[in-house]
C-alpha positions as CSV (number, residue, x, y, z in Angstrom):
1,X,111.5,96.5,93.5
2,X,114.9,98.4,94.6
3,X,116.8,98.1,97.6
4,X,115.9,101.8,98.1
5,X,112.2,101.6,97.4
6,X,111.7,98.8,100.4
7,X,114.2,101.1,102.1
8,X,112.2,104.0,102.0
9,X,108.6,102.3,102.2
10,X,109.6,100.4,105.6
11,X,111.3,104.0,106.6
12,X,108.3,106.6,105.5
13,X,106.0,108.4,108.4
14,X,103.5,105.7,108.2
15,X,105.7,103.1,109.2
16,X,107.6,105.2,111.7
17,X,104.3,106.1,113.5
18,X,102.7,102.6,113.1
19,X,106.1,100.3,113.7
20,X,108.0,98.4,111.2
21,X,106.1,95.3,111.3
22,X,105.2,93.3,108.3
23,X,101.4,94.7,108.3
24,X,102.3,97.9,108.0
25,X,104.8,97.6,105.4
26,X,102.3,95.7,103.3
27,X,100.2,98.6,103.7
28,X,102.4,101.0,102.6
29,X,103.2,99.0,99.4
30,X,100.0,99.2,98.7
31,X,99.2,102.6,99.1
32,X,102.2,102.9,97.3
33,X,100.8,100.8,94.0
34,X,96.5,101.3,93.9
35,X,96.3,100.5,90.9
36,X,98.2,97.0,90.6
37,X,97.2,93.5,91.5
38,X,99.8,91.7,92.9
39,X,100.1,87.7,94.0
40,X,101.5,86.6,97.6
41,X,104.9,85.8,96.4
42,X,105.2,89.4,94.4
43,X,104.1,91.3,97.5
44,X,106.8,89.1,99.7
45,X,109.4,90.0,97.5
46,X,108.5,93.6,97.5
47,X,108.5,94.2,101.3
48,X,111.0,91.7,101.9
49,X,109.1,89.2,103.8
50,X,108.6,85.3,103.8
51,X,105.4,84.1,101.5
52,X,104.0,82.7,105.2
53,X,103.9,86.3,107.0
54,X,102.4,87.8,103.9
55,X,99.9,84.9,103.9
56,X,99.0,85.5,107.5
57,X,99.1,89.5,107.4
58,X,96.9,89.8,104.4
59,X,93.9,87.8,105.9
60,X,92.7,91.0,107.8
61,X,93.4,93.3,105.3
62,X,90.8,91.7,103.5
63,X,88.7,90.9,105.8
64,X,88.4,94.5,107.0
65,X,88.0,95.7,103.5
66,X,91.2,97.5,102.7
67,X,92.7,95.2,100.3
68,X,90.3,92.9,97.4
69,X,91.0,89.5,96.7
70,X,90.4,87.9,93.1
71,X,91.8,84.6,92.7
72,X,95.6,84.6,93.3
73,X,95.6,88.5,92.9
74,X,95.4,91.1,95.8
75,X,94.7,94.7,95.4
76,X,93.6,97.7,97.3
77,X,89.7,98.8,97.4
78,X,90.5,102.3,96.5
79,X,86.4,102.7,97.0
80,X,87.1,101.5,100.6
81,X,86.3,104.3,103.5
82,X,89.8,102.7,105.0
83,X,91.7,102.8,101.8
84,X,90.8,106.5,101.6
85,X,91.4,107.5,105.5
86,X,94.6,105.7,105.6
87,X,95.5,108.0,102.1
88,X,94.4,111.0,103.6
89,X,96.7,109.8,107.1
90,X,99.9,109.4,104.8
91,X,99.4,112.5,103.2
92,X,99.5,114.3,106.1
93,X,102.2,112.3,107.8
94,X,104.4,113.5,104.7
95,X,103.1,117.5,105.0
96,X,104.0,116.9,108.7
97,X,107.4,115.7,107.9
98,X,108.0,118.1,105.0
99,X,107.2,120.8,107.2
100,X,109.8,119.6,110.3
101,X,112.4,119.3,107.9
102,X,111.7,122.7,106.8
103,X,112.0,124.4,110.0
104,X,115.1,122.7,111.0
């Protein structure tokens, strides 16, 4: 992944609502890619973080049902009631934004 892309994943709504931590950015690459499955060392590269945070940070993302674990392989639920709130949340972060920007 680009420069820009982890640029603009760590600097979209979500994260500027939620903070800039590692969670949140590993959620937003995710919601970002539903339909991949990605091993601990992809997703650290990806967000820019070491292999130990992501290790840490993705322990209650599957426990609370947001992300699936298969082997090495993590990837979201999208049949998760969080996956699809959290969608929904973006989605309406960006309209919020989209409409600021607008009126400025």
């Amino acid at each position: 992944m680009s420069g820009r892309m982890k640029e603009y994943l760590m600097n979209a709504p979500f994260c500027q609502i939620l903070g800039k931590r590692a969670r949140t950015g590993i959620i937003m690459f995710f919601l970002a890619h539903p339909d991949f499955e990605y091993k601990q060392f992809e997703i650290a590269k990806n967000v820019g973080l070491t292999r130990q945070t992501v290790a840490s940070e993705l322990k209650p993302l599957v426990r609370f049902g947001l992300l699936k674990k298969n082997d090495d392989m993590y990837s979201v639920d999208t049949e998760s009631v969080i996956y699809i709130r959290l969608v929904e949340f973006n989605r309406q972060l960006v309209k919020h934004e989209v409409q600021v920007k607008q009126e400025a």
